[in-house]
C-alpha positions as CSV (number, residue, x, y, z in Angstrom):
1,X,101.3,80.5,205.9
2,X,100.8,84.2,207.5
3,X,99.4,82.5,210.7
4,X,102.7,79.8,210.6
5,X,105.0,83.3,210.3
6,X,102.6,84.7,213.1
7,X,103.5,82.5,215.6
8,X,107.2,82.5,215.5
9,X,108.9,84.2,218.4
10,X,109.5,87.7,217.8
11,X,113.5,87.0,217.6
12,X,113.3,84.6,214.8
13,X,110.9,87.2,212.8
14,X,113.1,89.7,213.3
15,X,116.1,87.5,211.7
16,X,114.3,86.3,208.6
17,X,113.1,90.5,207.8
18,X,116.9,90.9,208.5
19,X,117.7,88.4,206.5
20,X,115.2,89.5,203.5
21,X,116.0,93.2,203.6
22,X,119.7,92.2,203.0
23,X,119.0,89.6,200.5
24,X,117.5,92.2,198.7
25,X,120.0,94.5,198.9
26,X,122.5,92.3,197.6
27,X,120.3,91.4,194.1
28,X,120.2,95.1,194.1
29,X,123.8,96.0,194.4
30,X,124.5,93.1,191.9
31,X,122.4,94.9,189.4
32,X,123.3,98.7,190.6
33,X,125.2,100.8,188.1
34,X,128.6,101.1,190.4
35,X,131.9,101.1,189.7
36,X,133.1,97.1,189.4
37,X,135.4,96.8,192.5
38,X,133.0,99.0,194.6
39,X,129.9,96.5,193.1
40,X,132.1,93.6,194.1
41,X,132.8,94.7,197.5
42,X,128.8,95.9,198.3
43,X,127.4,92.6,197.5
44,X,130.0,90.5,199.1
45,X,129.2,92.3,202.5
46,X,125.5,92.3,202.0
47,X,125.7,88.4,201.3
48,X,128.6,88.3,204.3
49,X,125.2,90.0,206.8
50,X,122.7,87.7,205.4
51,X,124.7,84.4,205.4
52,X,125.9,85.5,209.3
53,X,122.2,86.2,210.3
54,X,121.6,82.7,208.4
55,X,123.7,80.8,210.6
56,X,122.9,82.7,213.8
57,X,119.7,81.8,213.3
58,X,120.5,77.9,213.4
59,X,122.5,78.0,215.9
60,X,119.9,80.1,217.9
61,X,117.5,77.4,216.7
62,X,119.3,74.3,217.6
63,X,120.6,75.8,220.9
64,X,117.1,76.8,221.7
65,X,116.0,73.1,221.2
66,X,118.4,71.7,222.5
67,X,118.0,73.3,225.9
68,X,113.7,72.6,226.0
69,X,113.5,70.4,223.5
70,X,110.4,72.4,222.2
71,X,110.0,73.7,218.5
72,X,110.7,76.8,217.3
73,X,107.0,77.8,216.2
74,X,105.3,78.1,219.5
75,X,101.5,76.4,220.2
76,X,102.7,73.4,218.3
77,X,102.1,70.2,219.7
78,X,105.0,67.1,220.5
């Protein structure tokens, strides 16, 4: 699995730590001893950053295979 994560452009790893650091973020908020409204509001933006980067990240996917028609994960054979 670590070599898989490895050999994923540097973009796409960037992206998914992105993606992790926020998703954590948002459990954390959920669970944070805030205010309701302000508790409300954290996690809805956290969730808003890591469902953008989520969707970037497909699109950025799809785009990129659609213009070499190559994988993601580079070495990989056709």
């Amino acid at each position: 699995m670590f070599d898989e994560i490895r050999r994923v452009n540097r973009a796409t790893r960037a992206q998914y730590g992105l993606m992790l650091i926020f998703g954590a973020l948002c459990i954390a908020a959920a669970f944070a001893p805030l205010e309701e409204a302000v508790r409300i509001t954290t996690v809805g933006t956290l969730f808003g950053f890591t469902a953008g980067l989520w969707v970037a990240h497909l699109v950025q996917v799809l785009q990129r295979v659609a213009d070499t028609k190559q994988p993601d994960v580079t070495g990989m054979a056709d």
